[in-house]
N, C-alpha and C positions, 0 to 999 in steps of 0.2 A: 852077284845081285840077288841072291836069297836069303835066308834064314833073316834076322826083326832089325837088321840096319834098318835107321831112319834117315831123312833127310835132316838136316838142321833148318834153321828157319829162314836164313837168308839164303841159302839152294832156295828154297821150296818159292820162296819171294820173288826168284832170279828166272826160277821156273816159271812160276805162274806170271810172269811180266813176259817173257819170251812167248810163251801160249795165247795170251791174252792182249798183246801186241796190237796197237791200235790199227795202224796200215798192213802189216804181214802177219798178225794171227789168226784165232781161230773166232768165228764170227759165234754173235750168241747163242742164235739156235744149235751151231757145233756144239758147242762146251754144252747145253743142254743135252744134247744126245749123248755124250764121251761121258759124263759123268753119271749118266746110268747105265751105260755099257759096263763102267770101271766100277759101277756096285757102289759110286761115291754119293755120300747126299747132298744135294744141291744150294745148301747153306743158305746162302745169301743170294737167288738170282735177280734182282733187284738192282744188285752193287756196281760198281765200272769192272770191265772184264778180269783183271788181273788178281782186282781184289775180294772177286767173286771165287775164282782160281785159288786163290789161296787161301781161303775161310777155308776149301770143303778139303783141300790135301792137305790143310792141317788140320781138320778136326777128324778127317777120315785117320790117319797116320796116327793123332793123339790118341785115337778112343781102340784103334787096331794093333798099336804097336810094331809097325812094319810100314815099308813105302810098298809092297808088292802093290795094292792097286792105284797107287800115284805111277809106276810103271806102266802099268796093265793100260793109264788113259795114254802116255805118251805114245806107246804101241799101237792102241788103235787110234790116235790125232795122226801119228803119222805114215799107216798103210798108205805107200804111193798109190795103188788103185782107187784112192778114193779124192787124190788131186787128179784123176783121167781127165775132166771136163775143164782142170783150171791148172795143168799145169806149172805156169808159170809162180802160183804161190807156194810150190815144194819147196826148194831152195832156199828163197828168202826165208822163212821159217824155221826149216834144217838149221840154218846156218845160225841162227836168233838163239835157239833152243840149244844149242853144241857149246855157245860161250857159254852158258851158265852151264850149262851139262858139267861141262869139263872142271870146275871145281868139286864136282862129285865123282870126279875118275870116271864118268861115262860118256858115250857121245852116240847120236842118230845115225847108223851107215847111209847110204844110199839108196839101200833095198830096204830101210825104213826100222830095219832091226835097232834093239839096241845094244850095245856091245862095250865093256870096259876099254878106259880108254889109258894110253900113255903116256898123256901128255898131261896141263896142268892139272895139279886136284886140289890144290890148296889158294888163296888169296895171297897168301903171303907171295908166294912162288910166283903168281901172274903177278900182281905190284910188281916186285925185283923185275919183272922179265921189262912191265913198262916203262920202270924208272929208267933202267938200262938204254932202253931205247930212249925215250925222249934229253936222257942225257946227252946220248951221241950226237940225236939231231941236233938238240941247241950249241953244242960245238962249231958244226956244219953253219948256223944262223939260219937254219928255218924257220918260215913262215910261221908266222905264230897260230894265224888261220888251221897251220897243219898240226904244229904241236898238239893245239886240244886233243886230239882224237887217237892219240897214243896213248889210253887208258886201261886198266887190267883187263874190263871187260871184254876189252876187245881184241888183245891181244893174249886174252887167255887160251883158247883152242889152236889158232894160226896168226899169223901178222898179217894175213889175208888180209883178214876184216879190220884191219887199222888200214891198210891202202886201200880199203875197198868204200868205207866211210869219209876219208879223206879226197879220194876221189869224187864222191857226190857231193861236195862242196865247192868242187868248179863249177857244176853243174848251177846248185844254188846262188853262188856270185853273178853269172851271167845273167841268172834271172833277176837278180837285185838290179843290176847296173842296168837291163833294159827294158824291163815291164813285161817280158817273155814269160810265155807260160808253158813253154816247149819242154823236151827232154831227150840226150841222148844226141845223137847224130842229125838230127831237125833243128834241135836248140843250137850249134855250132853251127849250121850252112843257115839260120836267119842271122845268128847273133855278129857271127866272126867274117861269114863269108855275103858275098852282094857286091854291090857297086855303086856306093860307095857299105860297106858292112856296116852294120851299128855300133860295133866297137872297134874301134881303133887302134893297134897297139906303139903306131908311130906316125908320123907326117902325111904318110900317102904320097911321098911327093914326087917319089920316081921309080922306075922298075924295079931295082932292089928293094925299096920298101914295100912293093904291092906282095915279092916273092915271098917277104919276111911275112906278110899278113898272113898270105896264102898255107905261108910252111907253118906259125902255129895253129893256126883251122887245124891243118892237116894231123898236130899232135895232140892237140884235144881230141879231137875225133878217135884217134889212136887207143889213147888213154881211156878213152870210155867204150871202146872194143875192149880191150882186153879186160877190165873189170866191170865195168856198168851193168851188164849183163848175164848173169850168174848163171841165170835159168837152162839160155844158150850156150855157154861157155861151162858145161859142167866138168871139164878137166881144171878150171883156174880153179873152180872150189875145192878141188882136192889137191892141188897144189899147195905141199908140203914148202911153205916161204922160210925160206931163210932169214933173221935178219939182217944180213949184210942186202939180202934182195928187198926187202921190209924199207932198208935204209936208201937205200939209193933209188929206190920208186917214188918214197915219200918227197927226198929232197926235186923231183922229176913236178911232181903234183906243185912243190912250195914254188918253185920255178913261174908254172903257170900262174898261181898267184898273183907275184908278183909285177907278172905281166898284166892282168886284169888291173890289178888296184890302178896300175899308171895310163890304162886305157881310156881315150876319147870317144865321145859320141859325135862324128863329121858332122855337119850339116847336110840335111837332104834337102836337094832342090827339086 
């Protein structure tokens, strides 16, 4: 990571979208501060965040010759001491910043370092990894809902974050099909669960169908334990996925789908 490597332009694009992240990056006044720590000039602060982000790492890196202080910001954005009061935005972020990383062979540790990485470093290399996979899926007939999100992007660093994007799209269905504005373990026990539940996945019309309602609540629910959650669940993020695991979580996720799309709203009396 020393002597005048640069980034290329679509890293530093990849970068400064991940940093600049509308829900999970770094808020204005941060990128203000990080780019006079980083010695960068502030180009454009004016601009929407990402493209504020990449005016100044690329004219800092143009006029420098080096990413050393495009580094130097990632380093100090991401000292975990300085999410102490807000936790919860670590992760999300890490994880944002690691896809794009990872076409530059680097990635965020945990301890906020940053360290070469082994995994993808090229686009070509993630494409082939996604195509591969959404090949397999549409073999299986997955949900098309799920297919989209089998992308390089995301499956550049781990196939985590393709199960983990595809999973927040149950989430968003439920809230399509019921005007909910929940999330997580709240949005399933209003959406799935009640008497009679807002959604329906069959008749209702006798004990085995109440069980069946009951048991997928209970896998939804599930499913967003084990990924919805990253912040709390910091072993799933370092959970080195498989794709055969990649593959048969997703086809789990296309599952549930399917079951929503065919889901009724009872009447309530």
């Amino acid at each position: 990571m020393t002597g005048n490597i640069t980034f290329t332009a679509s890293q530093l694009e990849a970068i400064a979208r991940a940093l600049g992240d509308t829900g999970e990056g770094l808020t204005g006044s941060e990128i203000a501060y990080l780019l006079a720590k980083a010695h960068i000039t502030d180009s454009d602060p004016l601009m929407t965040k990402w493209k504020r982000l990449f005016n100044a790492f690329a004219h800092c890196q143009n006029q420098l010759g080096h990413r050393r202080n495009v580094l130097a910001f990632i380093r100090f954005a991401m000292k975990p001491e300085r999410f102490a009061h807000e936790a919860h935005r670590f992760e999300p972020l890490r994880a944002n910043l690691n896809r794009a990383l990872a076409f530059a062979a680097l990635q965020v540790e945990p301890t906020g370092a940053l360290a070469e990485s082994d995994g993808v470093s090229t686009l070509v290399e993630a494409k082939r990894r996604a195509e591969t996979l959404r090949t397999d899926l549409a073999a299986r007939g997955l949900h098309e809902d799920v297919l989209s999100y089998c992308r390089a992007e995301l499956v550049a660093d781990n196939y985590f974050h393709a199960v983990l994007e595809a999973t927040k799209s149950i989430a968003a269905k439920i809230r399509d099909k019921t005007g909910l504005v929940d999330d997580g373990a709240l949005l399933v026990d209003r959406g799935l669960a009640g008497n009679p539940p807002m959604l329906a996945i069959n008749e209702l019309a006798d004990e085995s169908q109440w069980s069946e309602q009951r048991g997928f609540a209970t896998l939804v629910k599930g499913v967003f334990g084990m990924f919805r959650n990253p912040t709390a669940h910091t072993p799933k993020i370092l959970w080195n996925m498989t794709q055969r695991d990649a593959e048969d979580l997703l086809t789990l996720v296309s599952l549930i789908h399917r079951r929503l799309d065919d889901a009724t709203m009872p009447p309530r009396i």
